[in-house]
gemmi code that builds the backbone of each chain (N, CA, C; Angstrom):
import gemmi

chains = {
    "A": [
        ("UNK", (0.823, -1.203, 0.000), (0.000, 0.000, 0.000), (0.855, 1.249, 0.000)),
        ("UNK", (1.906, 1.313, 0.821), (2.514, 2.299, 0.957), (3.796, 2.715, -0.534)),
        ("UNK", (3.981, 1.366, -1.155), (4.892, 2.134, -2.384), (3.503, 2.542, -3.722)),
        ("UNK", (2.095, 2.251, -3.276), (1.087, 2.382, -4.367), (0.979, 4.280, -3.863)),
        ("UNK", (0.906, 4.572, -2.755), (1.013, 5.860, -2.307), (2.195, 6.506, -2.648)),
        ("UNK", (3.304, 6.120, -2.776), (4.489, 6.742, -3.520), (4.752, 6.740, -4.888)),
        ("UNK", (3.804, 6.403, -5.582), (3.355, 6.937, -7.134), (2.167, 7.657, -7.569)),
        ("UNK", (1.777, 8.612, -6.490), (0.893, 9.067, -6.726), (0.894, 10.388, -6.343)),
        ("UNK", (1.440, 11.347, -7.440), (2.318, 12.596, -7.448), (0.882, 13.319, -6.817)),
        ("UNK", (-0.208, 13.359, -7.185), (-1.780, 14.439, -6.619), (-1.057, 13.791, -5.246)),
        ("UNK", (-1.001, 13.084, -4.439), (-1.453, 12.808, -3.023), (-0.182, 13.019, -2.532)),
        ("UNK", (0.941, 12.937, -2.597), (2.599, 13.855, -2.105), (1.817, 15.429, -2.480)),
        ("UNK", (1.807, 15.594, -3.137), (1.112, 17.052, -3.353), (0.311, 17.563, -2.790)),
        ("UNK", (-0.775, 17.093, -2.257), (-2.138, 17.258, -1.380), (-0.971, 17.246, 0.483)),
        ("UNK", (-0.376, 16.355, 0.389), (0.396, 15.860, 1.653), (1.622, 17.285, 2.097)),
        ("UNK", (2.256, 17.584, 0.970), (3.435, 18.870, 1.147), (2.460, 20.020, 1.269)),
        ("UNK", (0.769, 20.269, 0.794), (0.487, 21.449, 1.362), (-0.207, 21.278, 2.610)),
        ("UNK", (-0.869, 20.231, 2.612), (-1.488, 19.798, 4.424), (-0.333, 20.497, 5.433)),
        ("UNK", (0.770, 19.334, 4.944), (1.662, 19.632, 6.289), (3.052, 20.279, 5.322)),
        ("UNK", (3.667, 21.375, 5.407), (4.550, 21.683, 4.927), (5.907, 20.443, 4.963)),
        ("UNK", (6.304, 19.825, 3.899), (7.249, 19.036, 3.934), (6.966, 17.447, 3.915)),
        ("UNK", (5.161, 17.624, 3.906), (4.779, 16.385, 3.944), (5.167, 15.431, 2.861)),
        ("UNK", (4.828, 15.830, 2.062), (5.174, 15.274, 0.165), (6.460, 14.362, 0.399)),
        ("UNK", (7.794, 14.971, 1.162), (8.795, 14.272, 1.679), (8.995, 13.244, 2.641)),
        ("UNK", (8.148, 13.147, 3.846), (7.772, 12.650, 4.785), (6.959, 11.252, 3.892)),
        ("UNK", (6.026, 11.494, 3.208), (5.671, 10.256, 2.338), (6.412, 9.413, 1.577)),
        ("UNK", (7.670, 9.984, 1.178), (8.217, 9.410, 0.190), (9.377, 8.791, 0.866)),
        ("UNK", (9.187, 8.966, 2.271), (9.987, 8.636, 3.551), (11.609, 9.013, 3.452)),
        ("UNK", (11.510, 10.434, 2.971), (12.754, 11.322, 3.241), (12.725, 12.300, 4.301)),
        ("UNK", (12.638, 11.400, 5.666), (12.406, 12.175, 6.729), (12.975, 13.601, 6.984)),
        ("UNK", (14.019, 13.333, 7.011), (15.417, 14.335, 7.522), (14.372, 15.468, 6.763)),
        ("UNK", (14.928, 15.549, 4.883), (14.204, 16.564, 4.203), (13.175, 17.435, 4.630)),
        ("UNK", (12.144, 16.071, 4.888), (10.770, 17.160, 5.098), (10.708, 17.605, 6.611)),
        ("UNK", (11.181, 16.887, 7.383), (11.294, 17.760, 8.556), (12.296, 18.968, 8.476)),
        ("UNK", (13.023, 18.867, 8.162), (13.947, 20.422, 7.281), (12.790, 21.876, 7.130)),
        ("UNK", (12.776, 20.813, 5.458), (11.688, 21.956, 5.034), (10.782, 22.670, 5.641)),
        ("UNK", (9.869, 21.367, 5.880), (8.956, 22.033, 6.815), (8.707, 22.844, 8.016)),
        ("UNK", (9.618, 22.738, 9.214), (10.432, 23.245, 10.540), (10.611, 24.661, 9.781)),
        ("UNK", (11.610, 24.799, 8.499), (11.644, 26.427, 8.331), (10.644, 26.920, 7.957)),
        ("UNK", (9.670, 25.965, 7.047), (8.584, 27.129, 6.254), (7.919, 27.827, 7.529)),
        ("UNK", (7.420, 26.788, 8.126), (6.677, 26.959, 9.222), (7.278, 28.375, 10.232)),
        ("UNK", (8.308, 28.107, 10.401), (8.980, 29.123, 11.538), (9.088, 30.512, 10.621)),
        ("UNK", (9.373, 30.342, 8.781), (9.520, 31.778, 8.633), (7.716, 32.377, 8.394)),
        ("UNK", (6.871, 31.767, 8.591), (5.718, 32.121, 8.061), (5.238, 32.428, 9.823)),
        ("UNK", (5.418, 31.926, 10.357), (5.503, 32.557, 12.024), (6.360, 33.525, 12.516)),
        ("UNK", (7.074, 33.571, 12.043), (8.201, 34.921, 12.347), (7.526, 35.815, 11.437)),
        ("UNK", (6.637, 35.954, 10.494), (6.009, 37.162, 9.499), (4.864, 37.706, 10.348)),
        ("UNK", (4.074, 36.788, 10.608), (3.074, 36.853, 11.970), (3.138, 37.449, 12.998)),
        ("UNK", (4.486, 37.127, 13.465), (5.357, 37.433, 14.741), (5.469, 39.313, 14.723)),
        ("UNK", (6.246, 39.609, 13.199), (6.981, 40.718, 13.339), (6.168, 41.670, 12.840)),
        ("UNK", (4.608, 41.213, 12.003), (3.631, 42.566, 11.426), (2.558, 42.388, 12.432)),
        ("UNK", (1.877, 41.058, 12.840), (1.014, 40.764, 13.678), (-0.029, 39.723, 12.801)),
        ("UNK", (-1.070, 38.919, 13.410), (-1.711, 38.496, 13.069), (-2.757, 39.092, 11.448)),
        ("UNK", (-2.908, 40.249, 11.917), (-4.369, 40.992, 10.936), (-3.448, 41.221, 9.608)),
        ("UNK", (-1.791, 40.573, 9.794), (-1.588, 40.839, 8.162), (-2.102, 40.511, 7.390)),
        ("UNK", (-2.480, 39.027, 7.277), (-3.074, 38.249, 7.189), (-4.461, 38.765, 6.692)),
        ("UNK", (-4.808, 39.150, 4.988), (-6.001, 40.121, 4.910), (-6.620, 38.869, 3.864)),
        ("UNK", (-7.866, 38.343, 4.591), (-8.755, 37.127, 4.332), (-9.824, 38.220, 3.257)),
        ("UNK", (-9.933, 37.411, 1.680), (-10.605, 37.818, 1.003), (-11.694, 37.588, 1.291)),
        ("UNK", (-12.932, 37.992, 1.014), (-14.616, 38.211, 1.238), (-14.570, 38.875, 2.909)),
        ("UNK", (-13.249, 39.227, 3.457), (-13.682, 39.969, 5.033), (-13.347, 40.858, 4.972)),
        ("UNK", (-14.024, 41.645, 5.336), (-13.088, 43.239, 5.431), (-12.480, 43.976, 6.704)),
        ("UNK", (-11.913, 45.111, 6.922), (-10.914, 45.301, 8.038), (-11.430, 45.144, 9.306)),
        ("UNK", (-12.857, 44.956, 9.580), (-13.473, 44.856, 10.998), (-13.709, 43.088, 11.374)),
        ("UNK", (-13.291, 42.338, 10.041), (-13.618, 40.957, 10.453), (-15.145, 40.711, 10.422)),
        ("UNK", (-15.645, 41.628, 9.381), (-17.655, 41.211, 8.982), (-17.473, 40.596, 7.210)),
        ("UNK", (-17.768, 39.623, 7.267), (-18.502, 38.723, 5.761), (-18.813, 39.945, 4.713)),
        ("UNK", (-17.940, 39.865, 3.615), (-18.543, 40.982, 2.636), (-19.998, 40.296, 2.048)),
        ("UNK", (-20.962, 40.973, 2.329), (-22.418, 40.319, 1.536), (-21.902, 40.574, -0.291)),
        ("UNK", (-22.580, 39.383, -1.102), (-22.492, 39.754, -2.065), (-21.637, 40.208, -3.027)),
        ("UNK", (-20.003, 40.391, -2.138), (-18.625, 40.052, -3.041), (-18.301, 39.393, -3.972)),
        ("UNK", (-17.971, 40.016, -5.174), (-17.138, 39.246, -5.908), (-15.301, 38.469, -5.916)),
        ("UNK", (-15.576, 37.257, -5.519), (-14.352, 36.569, -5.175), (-13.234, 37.326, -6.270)),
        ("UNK", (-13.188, 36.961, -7.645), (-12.139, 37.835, -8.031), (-11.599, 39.033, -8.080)),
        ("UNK", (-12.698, 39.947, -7.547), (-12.359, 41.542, -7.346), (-11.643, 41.635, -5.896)),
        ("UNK", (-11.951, 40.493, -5.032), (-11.791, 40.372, -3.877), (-10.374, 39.942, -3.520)),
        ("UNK", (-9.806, 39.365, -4.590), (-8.642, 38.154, -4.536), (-7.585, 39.213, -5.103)),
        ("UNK", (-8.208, 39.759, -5.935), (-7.192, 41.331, -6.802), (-6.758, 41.856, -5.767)),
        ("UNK", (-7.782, 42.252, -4.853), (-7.442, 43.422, -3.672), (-6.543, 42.918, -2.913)),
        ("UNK", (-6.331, 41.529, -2.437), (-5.578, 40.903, -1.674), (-4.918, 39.888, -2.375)),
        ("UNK", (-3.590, 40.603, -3.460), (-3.017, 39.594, -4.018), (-2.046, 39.028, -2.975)),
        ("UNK", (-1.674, 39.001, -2.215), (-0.413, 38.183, -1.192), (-1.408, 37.185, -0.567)),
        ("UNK", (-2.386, 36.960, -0.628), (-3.354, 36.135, 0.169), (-2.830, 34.693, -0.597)),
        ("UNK", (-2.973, 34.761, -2.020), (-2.390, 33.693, -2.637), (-1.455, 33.245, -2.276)),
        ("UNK", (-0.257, 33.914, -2.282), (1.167, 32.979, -1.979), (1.092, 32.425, -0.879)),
        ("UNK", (-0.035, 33.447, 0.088), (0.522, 32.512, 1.977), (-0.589, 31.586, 2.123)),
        ("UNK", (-1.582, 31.590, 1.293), (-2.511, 30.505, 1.118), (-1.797, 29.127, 0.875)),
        ("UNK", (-0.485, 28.687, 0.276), (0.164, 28.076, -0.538), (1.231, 27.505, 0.619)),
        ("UNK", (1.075, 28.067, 1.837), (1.736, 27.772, 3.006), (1.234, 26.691, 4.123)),
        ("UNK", (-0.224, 25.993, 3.669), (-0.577, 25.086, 3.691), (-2.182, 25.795, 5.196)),
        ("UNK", (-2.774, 24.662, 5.708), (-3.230, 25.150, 6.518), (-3.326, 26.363, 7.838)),
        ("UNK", (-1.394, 25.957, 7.844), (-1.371, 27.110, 9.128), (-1.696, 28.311, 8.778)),
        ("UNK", (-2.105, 29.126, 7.348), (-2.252, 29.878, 6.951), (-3.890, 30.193, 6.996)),
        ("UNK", (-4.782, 29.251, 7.021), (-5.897, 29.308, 7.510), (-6.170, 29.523, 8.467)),
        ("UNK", (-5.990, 28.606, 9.325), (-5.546, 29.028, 10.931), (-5.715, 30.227, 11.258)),
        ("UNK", (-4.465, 30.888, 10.769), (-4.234, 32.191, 10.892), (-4.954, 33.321, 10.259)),
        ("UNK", (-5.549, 32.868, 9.246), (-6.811, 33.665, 8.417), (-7.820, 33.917, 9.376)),
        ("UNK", (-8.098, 32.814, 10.164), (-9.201, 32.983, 10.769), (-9.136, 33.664, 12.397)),
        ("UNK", (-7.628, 33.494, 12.741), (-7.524, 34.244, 14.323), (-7.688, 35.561, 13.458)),
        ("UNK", (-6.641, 36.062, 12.264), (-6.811, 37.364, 11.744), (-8.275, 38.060, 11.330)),
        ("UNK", (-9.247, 37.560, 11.061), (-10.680, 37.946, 11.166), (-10.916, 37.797, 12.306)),
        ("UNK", (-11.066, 36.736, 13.621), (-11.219, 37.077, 15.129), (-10.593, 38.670, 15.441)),
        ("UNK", (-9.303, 38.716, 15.285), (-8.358, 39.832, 16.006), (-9.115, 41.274, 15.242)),
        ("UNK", (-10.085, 41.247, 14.373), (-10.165, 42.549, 13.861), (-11.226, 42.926, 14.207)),
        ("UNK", (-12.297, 42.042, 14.463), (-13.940, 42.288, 15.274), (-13.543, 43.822, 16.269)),
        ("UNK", (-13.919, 44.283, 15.797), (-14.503, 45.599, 17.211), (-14.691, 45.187, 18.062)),
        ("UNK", (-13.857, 45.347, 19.754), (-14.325, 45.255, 21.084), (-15.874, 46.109, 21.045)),
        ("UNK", (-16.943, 45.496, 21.475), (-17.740, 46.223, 21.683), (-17.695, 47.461, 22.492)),
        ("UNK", (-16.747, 47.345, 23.471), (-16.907, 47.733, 24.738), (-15.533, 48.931, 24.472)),
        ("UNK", (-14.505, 49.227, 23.767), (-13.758, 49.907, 23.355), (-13.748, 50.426, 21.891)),
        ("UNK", (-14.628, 49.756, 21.453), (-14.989, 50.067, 20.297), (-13.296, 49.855, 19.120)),
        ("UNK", (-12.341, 48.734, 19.510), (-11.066, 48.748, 19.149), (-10.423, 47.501, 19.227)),
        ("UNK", (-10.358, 46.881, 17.983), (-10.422, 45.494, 17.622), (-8.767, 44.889, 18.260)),
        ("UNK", (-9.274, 43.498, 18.801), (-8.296, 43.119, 19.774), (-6.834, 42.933, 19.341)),
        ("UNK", (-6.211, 43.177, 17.990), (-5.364, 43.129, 17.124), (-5.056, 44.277, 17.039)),
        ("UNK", (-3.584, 44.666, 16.669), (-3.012, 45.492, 16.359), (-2.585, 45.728, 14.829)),
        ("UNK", (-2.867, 46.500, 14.102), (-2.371, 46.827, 12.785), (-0.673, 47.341, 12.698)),
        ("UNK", (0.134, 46.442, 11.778), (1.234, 46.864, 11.800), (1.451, 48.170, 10.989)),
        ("UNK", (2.539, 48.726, 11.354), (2.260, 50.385, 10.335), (2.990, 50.088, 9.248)),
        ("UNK", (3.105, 50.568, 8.389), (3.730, 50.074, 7.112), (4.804, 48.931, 6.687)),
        ("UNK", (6.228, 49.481, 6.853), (7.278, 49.089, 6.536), (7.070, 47.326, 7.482)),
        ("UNK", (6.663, 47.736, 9.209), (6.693, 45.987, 9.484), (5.398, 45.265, 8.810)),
        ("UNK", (4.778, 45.912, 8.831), (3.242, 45.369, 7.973), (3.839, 44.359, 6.589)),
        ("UNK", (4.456, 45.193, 5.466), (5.258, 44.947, 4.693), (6.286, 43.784, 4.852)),
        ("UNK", (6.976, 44.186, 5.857), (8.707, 42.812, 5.809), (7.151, 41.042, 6.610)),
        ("UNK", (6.586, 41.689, 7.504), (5.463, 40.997, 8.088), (5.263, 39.795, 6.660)),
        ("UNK", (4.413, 40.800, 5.627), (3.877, 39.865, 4.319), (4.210, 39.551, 3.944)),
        ("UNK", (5.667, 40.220, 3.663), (6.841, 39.145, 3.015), (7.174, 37.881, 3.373)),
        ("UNK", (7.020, 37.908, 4.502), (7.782, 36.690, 5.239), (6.594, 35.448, 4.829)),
        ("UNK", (5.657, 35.495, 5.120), (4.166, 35.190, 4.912), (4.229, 34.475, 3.311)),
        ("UNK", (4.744, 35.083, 2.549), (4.339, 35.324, 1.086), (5.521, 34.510, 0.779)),
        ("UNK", (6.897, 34.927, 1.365), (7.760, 33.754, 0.581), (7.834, 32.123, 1.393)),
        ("UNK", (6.953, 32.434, 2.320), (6.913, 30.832, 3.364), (6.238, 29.753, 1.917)),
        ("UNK", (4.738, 30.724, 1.468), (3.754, 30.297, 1.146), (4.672, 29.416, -0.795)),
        ("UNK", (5.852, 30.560, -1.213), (6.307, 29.911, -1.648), (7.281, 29.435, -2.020)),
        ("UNK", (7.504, 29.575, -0.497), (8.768, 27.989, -1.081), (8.443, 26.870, -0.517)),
        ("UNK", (7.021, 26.701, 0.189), (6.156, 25.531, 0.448), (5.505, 24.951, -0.945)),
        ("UNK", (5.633, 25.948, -2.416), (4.818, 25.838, -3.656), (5.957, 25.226, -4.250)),
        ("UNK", (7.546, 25.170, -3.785), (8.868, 24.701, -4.382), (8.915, 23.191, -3.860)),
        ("UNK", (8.503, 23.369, -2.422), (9.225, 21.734, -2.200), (7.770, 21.108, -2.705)),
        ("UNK", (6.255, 21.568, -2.907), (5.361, 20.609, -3.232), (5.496, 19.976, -4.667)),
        ("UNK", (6.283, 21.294, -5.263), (6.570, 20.672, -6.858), (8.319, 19.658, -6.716)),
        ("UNK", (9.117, 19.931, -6.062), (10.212, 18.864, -6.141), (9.867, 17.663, -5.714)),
        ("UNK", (8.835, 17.480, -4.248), (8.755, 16.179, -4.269), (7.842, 16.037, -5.070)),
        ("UNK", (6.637, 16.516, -5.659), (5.829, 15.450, -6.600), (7.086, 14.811, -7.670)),
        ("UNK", (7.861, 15.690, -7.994), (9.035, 15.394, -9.178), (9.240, 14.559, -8.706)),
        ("UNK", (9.851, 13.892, -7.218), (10.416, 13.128, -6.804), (9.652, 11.589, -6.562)),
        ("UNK", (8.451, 12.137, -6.913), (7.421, 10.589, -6.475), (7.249, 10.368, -7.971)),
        ("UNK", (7.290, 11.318, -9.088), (7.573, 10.285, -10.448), (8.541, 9.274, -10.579)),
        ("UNK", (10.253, 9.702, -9.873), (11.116, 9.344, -10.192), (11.343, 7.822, -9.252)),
        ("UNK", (10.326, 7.842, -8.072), (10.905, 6.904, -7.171), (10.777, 5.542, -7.931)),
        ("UNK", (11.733, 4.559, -7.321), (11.696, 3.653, -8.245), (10.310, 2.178, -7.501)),
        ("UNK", (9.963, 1.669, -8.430), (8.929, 0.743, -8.388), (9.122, -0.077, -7.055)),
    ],
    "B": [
        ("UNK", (19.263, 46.266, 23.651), (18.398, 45.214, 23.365), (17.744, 44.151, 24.354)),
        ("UNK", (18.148, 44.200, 25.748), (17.635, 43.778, 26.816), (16.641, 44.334, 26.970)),
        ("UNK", (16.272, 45.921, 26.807), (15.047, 46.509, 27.328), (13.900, 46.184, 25.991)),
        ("UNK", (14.635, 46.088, 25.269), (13.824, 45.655, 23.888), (13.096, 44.559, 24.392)),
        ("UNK", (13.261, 42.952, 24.601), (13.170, 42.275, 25.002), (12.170, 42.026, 26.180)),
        ("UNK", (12.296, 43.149, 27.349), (11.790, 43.096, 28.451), (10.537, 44.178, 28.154)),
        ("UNK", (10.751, 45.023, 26.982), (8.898, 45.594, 26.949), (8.178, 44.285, 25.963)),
        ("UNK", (8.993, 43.274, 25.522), (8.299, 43.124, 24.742), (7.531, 41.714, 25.197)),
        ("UNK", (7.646, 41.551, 26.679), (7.315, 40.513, 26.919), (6.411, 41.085, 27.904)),
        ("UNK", (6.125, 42.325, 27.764), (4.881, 42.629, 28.139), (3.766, 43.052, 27.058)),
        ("UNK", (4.272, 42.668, 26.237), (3.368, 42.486, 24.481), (2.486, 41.222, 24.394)),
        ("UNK", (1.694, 41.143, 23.642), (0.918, 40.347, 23.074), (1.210, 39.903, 21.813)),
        ("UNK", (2.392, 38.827, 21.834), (2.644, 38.127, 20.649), (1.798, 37.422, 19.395)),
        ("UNK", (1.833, 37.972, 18.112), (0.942, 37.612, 17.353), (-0.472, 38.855, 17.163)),
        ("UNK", (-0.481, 39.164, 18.547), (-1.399, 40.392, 18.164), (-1.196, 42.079, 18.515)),
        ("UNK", (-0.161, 41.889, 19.545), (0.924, 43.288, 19.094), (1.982, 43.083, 18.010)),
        ("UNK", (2.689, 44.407, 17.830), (3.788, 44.644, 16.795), (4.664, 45.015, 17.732)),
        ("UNK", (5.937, 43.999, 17.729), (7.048, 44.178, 18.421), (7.560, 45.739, 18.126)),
        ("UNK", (8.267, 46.174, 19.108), (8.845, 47.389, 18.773), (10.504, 47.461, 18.361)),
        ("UNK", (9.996, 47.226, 17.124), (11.385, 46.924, 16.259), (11.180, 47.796, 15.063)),
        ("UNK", (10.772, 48.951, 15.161), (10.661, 50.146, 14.060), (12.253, 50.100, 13.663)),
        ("UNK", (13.568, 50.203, 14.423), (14.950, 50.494, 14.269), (15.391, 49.976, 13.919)),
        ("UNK", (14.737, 48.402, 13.873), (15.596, 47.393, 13.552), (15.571, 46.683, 12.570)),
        ("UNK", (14.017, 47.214, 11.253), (14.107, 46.550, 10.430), (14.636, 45.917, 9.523)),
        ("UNK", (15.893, 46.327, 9.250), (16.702, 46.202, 8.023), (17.547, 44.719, 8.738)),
        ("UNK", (17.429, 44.327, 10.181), (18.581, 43.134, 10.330), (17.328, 42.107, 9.971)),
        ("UNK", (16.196, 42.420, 9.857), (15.094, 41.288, 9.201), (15.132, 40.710, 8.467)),
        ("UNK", (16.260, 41.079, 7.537), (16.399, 40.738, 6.329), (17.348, 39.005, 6.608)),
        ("UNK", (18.257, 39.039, 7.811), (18.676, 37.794, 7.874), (17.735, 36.332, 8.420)),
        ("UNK", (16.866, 36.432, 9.080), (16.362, 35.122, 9.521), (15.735, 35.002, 8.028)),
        ("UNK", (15.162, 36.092, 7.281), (14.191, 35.710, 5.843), (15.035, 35.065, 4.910)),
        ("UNK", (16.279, 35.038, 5.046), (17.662, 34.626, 4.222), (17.711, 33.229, 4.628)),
        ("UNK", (18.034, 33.190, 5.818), (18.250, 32.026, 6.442), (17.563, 30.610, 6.184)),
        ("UNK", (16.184, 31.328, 5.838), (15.020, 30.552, 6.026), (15.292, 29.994, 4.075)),
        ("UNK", (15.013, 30.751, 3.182), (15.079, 31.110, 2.160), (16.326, 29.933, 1.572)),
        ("UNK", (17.455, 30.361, 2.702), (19.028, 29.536, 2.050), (18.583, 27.943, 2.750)),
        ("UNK", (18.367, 27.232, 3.745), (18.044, 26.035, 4.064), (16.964, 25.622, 3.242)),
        ("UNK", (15.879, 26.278, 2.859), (14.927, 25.043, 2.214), (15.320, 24.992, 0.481)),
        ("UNK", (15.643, 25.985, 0.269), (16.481, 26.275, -1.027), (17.377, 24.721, -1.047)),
        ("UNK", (18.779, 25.089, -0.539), (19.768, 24.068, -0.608), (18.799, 22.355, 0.474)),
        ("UNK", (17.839, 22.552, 0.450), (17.561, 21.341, 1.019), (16.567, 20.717, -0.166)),
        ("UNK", (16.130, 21.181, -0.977), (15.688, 21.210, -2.023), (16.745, 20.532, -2.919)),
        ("UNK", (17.495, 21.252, -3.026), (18.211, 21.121, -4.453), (19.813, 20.165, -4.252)),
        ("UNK", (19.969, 19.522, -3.024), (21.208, 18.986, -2.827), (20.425, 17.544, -2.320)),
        ("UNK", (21.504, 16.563, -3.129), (21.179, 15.135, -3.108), (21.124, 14.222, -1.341)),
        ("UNK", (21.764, 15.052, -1.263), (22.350, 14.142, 0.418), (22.025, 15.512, 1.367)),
        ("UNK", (20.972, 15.380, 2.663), (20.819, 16.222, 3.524), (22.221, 16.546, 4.035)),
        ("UNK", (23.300, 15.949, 4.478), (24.691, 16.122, 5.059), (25.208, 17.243, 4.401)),
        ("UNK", (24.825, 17.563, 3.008), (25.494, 19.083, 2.557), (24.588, 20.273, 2.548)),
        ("UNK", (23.763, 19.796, 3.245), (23.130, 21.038, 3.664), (23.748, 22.150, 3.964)),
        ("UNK", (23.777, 21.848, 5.180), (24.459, 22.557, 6.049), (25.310, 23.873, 6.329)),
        ("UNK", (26.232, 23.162, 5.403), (27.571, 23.616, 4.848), (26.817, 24.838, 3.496)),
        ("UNK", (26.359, 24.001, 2.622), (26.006, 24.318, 1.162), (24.881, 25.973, 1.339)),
        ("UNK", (23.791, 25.435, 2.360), (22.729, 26.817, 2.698), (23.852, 27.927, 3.674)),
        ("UNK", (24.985, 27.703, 4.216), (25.793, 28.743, 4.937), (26.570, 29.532, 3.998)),
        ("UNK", (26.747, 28.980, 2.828), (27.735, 29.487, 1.652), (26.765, 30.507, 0.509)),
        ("UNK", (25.542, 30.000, 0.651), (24.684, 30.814, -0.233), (23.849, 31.841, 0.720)),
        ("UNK", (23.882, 31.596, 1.958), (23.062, 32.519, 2.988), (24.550, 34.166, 2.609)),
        ("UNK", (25.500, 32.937, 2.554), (26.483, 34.412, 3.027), (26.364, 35.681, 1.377)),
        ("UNK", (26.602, 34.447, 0.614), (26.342, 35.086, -1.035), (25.067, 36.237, -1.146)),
        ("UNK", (23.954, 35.301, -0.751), (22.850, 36.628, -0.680), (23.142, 37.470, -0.192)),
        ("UNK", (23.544, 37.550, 1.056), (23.779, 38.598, 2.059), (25.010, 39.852, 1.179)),
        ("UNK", (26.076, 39.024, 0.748), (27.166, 39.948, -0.049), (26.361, 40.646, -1.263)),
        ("UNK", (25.229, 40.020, -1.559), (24.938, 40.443, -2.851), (24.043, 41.373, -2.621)),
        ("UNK", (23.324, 40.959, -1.867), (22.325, 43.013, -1.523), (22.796, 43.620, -1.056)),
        ("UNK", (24.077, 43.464, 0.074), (24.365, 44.438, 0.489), (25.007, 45.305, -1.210)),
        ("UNK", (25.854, 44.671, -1.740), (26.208, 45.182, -3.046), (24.919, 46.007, -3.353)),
        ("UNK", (24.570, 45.267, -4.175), (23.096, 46.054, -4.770), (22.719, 46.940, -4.019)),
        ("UNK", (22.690, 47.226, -2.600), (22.011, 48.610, -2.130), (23.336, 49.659, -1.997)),
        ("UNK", (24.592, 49.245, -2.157), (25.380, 50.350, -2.059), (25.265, 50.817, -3.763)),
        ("UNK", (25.296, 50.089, -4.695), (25.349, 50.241, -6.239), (23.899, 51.259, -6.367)),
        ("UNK", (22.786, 50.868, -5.818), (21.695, 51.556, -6.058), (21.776, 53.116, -5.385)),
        ("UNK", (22.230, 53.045, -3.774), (22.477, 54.252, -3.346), (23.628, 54.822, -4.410)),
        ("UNK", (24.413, 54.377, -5.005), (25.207, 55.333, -5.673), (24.881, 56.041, -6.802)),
        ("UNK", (23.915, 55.361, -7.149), (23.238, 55.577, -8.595), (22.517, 56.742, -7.978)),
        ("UNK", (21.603, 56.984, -6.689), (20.713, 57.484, -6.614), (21.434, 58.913, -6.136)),
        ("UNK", (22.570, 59.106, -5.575), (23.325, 60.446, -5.325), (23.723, 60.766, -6.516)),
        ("UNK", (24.046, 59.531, -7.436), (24.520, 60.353, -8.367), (23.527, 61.562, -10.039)),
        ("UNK", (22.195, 60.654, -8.918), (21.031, 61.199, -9.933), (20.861, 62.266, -9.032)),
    ],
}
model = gemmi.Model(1)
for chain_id, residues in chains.items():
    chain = gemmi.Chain(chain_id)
    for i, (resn, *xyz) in enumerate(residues, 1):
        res = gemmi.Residue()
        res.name, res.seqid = resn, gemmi.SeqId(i, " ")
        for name, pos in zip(("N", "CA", "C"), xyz):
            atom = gemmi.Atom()
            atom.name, atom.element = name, gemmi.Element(name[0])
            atom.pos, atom.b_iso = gemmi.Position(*pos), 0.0
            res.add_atom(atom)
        chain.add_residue(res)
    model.add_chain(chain)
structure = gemmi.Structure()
structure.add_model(model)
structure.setup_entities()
């Protein structure tokens, strides 16, 4: 069962974006994907870390964390092109989509959403970090699928 | 950088912004770091040259922007 799963480049693929490094971990190149994965993970948390959660700008929500009624997803996806690359960073990026819509809700009671907005420049190095996690999690999902063509029978 | 440290652990990690307005530009190394290991872990046959291989290209990047931002600042005094 397990070498019928190591020819099957969709499911290393489905596996490296679940878990960053997974794709490797299947193809039982431990060391690798624990590598990989350990950094994507830590630089896409250190982006988090250094702009804050609400970098993190979830298409169809807008800056208070309310459901756009009636949005159009691609006008929506335009506005927030970096959403793509850290989307590509596998779940923890959801995760984090979704504390980042929590963190922006208005305190009722302060009227001042429990998140902090980073001001530009860390806002910025913040998305970056975010954005190149997302792809070079899009690098190792395409080397190991390469690598589950090549494995041998 | 101790006091750095010690306001900042009266922060709310993840949902404050560290107070590192001064310090942005050394940001540029953990994003390198990160960048040079999955890079060379990627692209080298045997994990054992990692190591070695992502420390030699971490340093290259690093020589190479710094280049590029002195080449660009020069360009830009000289415009």
């Amino acid at each position: 069962m397990s070498s019928y799963v190591r020819k099957l480049p969709p499911i290393v693929a489905l596996a490296g974006w679940l878990l960053p490094g997974g794709g490797y971990l299947l193809l039982g190149q431990r060391t690798r994907g624990l590598v990989i994965g350990i950094t994507i993970v830590l630089v896409f948390m250190g982006g988090l870390l250094i702009g804050g959660v609400r970098l993190l700008e979830v298409p169809m929500y807008d800056e208070n964390g309310q459901a756009i009624e009636n949005g159009e997803w691609v006008r929506e996806i335009r506005a927030k092109p970096w959403s793509i690359a850290q989307i590509l960073a596998g779940p923890v990026s959801i995760a984090g989509g979704v504390w980042s819509i929590e963190a922006s809700i208005p305190d009722p009671a302060g009227h001042r959403a429990s998140g902090a907005k980073a001001h530009v420049r860390l806002l910025e190095i913040g998305t970056l970090y975010t954005a190149v996690a997302g792809m070079l999690n899009l690098l190792a999902i395409i080397d190991a699928t390469s690598r589950a063509t090549r494995e041998p029978a | 950088m101790i006091w750095m440290l010690a306001e900042y652990a009266y922060r709310r990690p993840f949902l404050d912004v560290p107070p590192i307005w001064d310090y942005w530009l050394w940001l540029v190394i953990p994003l390198v770091a990160g960048v040079s290991v999955v890079y060379k872990s990627i692209k080298c046959g045997t994990m054992n040259r990692v190591p070695w291989e992502a420390t030699v290209i971490f340093g290259w990047i690093i020589v190479g922007m710094a280049a590029a931002a002195v080449a660009l600042a020069g360009i830009v005094r000289l415009m």
